[in-house]
N, C-alpha and C positions, 0 to 999 in steps of 0.2 A: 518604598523599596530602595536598597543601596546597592551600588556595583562592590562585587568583591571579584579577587583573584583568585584563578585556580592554576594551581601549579602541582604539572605531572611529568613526571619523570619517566616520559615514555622513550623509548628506544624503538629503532629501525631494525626489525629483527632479520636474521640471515633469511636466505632462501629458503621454503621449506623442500622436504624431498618426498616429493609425489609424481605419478606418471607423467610424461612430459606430451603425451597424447592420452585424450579422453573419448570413448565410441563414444558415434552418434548413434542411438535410440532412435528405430526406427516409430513415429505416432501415425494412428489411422482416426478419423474423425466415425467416431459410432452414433453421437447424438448430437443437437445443436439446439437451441431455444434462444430470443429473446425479448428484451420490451422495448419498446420505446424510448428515445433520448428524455423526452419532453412526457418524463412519468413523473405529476405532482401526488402528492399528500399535505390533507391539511394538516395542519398545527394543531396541539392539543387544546381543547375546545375553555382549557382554564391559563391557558396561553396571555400573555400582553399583546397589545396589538400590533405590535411591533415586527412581529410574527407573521404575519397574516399574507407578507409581501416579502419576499429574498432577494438580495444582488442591489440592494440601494445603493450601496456604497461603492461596488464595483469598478465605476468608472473614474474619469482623471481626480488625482489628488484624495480618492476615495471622499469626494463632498456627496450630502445626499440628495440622490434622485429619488421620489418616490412614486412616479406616475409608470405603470408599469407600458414595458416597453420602452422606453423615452430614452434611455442607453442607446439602442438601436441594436444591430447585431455586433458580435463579438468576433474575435481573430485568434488563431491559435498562437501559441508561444516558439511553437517551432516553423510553420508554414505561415510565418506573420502578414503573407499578402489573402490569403485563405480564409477569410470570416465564413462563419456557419450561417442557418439560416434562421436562429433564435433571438428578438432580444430582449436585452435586460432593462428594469428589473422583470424579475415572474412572480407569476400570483402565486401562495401555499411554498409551500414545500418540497424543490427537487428532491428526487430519490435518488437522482446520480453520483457519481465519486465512489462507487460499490468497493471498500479498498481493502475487505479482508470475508475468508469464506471458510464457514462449516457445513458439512451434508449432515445432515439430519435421517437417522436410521430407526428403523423399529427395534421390537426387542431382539430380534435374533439378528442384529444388524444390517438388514438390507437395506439399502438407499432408499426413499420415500420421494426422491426427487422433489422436496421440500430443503430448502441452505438455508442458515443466517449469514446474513451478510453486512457489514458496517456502513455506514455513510461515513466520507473524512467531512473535512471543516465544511466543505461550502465551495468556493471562487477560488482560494490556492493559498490564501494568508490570515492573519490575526485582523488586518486591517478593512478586508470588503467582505469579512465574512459574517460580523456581529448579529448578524439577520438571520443568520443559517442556524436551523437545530440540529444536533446532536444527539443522532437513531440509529439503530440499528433494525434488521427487517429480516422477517421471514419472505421468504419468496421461494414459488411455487415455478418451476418447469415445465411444461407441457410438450415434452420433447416430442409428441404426435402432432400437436398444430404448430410446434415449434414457437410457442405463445409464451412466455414467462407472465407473473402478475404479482403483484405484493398481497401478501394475506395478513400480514400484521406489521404493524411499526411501533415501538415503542422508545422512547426520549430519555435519551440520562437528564435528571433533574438532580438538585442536590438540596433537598430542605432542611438538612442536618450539618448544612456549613462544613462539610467534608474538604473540599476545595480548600487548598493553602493559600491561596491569593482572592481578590476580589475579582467576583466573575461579572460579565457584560449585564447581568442582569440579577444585580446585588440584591436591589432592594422589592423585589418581587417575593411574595409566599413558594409559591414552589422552585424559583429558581431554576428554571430550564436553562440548560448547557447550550450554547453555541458554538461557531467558529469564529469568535471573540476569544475562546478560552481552553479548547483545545484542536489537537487533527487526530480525528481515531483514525487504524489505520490496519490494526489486527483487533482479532476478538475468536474468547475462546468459550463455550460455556464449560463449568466443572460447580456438580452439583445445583445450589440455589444462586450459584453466581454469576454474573458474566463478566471476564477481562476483556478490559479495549486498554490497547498499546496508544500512546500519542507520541506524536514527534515534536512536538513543538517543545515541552518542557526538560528532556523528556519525563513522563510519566505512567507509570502503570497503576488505570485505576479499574477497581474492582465498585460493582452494581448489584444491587438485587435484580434477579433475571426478572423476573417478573413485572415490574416496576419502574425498571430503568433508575432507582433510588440509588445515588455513589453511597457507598460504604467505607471504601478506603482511596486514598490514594499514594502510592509507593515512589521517594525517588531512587534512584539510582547513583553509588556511589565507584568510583574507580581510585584505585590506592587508598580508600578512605576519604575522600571528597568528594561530592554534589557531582554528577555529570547537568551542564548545560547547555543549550543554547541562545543563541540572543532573544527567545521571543519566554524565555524562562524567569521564573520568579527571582527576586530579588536582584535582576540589574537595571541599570538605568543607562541615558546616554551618557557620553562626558561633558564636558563644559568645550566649550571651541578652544581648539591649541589643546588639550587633554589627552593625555593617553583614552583608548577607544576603553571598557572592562576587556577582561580576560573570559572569553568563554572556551567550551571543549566541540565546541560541535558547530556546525555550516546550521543557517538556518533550514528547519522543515531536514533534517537529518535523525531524528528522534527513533524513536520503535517505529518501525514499518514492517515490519512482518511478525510473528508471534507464535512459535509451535508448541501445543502442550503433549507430553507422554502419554502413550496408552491408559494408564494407568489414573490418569489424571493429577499423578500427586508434582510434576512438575509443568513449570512453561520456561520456556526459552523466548524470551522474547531480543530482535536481532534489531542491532545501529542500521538506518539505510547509508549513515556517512561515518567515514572515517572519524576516532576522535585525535584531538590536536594537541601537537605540545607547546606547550603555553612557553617551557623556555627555551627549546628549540628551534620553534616557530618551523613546524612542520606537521603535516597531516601522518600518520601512521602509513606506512609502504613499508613493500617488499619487491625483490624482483620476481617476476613471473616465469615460471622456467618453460612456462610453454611458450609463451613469446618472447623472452630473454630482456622484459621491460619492465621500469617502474611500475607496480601499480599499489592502489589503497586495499585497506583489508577493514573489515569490519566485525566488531566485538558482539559476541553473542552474551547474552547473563541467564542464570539459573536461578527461579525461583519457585521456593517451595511453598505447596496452596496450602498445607497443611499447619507451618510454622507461621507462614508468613512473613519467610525472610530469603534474603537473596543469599544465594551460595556462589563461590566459585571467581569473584569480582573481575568476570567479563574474561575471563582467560582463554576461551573458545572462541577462534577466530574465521571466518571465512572471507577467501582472497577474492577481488574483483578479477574478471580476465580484465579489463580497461579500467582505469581508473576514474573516467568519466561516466561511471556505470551507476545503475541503480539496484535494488532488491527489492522487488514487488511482493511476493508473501514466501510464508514458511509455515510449511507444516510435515508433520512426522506420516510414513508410512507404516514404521515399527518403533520399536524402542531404540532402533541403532540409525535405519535407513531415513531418512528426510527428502523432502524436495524443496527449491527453492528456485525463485521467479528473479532472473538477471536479465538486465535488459539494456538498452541503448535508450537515449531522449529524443528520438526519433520518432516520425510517422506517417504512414501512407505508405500505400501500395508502392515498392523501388520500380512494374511498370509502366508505374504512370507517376514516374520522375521526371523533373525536367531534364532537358536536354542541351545540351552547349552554353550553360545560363542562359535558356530563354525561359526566366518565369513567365508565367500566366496565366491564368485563374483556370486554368483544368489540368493541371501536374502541382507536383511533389517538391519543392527544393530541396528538402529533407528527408527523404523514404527513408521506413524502417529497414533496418540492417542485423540487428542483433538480437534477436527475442529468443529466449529460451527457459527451460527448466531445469535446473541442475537436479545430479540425483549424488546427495552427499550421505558420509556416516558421520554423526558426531561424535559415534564412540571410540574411534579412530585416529588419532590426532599425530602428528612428528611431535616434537620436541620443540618446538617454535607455538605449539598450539594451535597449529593449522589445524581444521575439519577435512577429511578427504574427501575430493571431489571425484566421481568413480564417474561418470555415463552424465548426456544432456540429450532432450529432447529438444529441436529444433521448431521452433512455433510457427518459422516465418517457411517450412517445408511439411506439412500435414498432408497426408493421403488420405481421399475422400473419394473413395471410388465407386461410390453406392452416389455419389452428387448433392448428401445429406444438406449441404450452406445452401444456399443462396447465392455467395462468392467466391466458390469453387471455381477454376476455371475450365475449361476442355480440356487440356492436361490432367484433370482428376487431382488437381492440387489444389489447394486451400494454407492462405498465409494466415496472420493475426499481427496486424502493423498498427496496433494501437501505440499509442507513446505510453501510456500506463497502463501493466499489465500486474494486475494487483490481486490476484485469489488464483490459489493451488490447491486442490484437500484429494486425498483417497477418496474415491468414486465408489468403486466396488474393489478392492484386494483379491476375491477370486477370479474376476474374469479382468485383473491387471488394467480397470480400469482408474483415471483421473479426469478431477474436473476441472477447467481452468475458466476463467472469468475476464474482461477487460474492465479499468476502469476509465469513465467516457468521460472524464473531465466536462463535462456538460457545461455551459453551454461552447466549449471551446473546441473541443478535439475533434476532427474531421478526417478520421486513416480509412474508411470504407470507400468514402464517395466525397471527391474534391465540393466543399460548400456544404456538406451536410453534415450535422450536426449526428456525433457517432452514437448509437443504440448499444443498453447493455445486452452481452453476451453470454451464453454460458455455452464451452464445449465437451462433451464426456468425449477423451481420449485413448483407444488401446494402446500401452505403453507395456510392450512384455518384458521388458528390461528395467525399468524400475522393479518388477518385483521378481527377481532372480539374481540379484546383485549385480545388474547393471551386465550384464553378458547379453550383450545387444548384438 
């Protein structure tokens, strides 16, 4: 592989002209399910062996460990005095990282309380993740025993050399996909297919649904040139004293969200990071008119399942409120309306923050602060190619007055202070419900309960303002 230059001619666009206040959407918690952090799956049984154990590489300098456990327990990224109570390596296959979600309907489209939902890489990069497969899972709710379970998992593999680069696990027959090679991160089914978004290259590749077989894979161009990040094909380091390549995008910035049309004949799959001007030397910003402050924006692209080709080169934009924000998922309510998961890198309960800087092992130094769901049109845009942001649901303010969680408090309230909140989809549209999901960064993330290792979720939410245009 060679480093090349990209050079884009992006511009800092004026302010867009949207509401300069957005209602809060009042949400009520209707159902709640979930599994276990520490939910394995084996590896497929024509797997290498290599498989059979995750998280080797995990620890310092990513050298390998292979005696499971022998890592010891893990810390999180944000509460870094705060180890879980998992370690590494583990034996099979976590199921955790759940970091994209469809509900699964019958024919007259009622919810089956059956989602597909994605696995991303693995441990959080290219480098401790080589061990980790690349699946995607049916998973089953039980919102009566409040029990989630996985009913199926199937593995992108690619024995048709699909993949434009060499993958971690080349010279194997079926070639199972890892977090060596990419981070899924949305997933759509349409028709025989399934799209998973990654961030790493970026890439949008297409699978036989069935099979987990890649089919294609698609990159993405802006102005007519490759969009990349550092962990993308074709660059390299520099030599010491070298200019560093030119990339357009922060690492782990790729597709993270991914919404397809009613209709299924488009997806929209959305940047979680701003991309860069290479001669500028600046991330794309706008001012915020509701805070009157810099922040990042991020490019949406449109792609037709049909053609098989991208329309539109990224022109639809959506504004961060903070620039240090993320986008957990996207997905469509109609052909106009959307939702979309913004968040802060934050997490844990803000009660059980510390207090005066006295860290110690049972608070917060970092509680979440920002959790929400926006409720956008993308058929709506200014003149700048903002998307309008109409109404947001508040994640970290849920009414659960029936006591449905488990961590509901006596106030009748119920937060979601995961650091990654990663799955949004239409639940039910008539009874204006949504489902929202966390992703439990396994074995790291601990927002429920200081020291333990956080369990996937899934909550069905009455939001009667997303489906009324946001008249909350």
């Amino acid at each position: 592989m060679h480093a090349f230059a990209i050079l884009l001619m992006l511009s800092a666009a004026a302010g867009p002209a949207v509401s300069q206040q957005l209602p809060k959407c009042p949400a009520k918690l209707k159902k709640w399910s979930s599994f276990p952090a520490v939910t394995l799956v084996a590896p497929p049984s024509d797997a290498p062996p290599e498989l059979a154990v995750s998280g080797k590489f995990a620890g310092p300098g990513n050298r390998r460990v292979s005696t499971v456990g022998a890592l010891g327990l893990q810390c999180s990224s944000v509460n870094r005095a705060r180890c879980t109570d998992y370690p590494m390596p583990v034996p099979l296959q976590p199921v955790q990282g759940l970091s994209g979600i469809e509900t699964i309907r019958n024919k007259d489209g009622v919810p089956t309380d059956e989602f597909w939902q994605v696995t991303d890489n693995g441990y959080g990069n290219m480098l401790n993740s080589p061990d980790c497969t690349i699946m995607f899972h049916k998973i089953r709710a039980n919102f009566t025993s409040k029990k989630s379970s996985v009913q199926q998992t199937i593995f992108l593999n690619d024995p048709d050399k699909k993949m434009p680069f060499p993958i971690r696990l080349e010279g194997t027959s079926k070639r199972y996909l890892t977090g060596g090679d990419l981070d899924t991160e949305s997933i759509q089914h349409i028709k025989d297919s399934v799209y998973v978004g990654d961030e790493f290259g970026p890439y949008l590749v297409e699978a036989d649904a069935a099979s987990g077989k890649v089919l294609a894979v698609y990159d993405i161009t802006y102005n007519g040139t490759v969009v990349r990040s550092p962990d993308g094909i074709g660059l390299q380091l520099a030599n010491p004293g070298a200019a560093s390549p030119n990339v357009t995008l922060r690492r782990s910035r790729g597709f993270e969200g991914m919404a397809a049309s009613p209709d299924k004949k488009y997806l929209y799959p959305m940047l979680e990071g701003a991309l860069y001007d290479t001669a500028g030397r600046f991330f794309e910003n706008v001012t915020n008119p509701r805070t009157n402050k810099t922040t990042e924006y991020l490019r949406i692209w449109k792609f037709n399942t049909e053609t098989k080709q991208f329309e539109g080169n990224g022109t639809l934009k959506y504004m961060l409120e903070v620039a240090d924000h993320a986008i957990g998922d996207f997905n469509m309510i109609d052909d106009k309306l959307a939702m979309v998961i913004e968040r802060d890198n934050n997490e844990g309960d803000p009660g059980q923050g510390c207090k005066d800087g006295n860290f110690t092992a049972t608070c917060y130094e970092a509680p979440a602060a920002f959790k929400r769901v926006y409720l956008i049109d993308i058929s709506s845009t200014d003149s700048n190619g903002f998307v309008k942001k109409i109404a947001y649901a508040d994640l970290m303010d849920i009414d659960d007055p029936d006591s449905i969680c488990p961590f509901t408090n006596s106030s009748k309230k119920l937060n979601l202070p995961a650091q990654t909140i990663e799955d949004v989809d239409v639940y039910d549209a008539k009874s204006s419900l949504i489902v929202v999901g966390n992703d439990n960064n396994f074995p790291y993330s601990s927002s429920r309960r200081v020291g333990k290792a956080d369990d996937n979720e899934l909550l069905v939410l009455e939001v009667p303002g997303f489906f009324n245009g946001g008249k909350c």
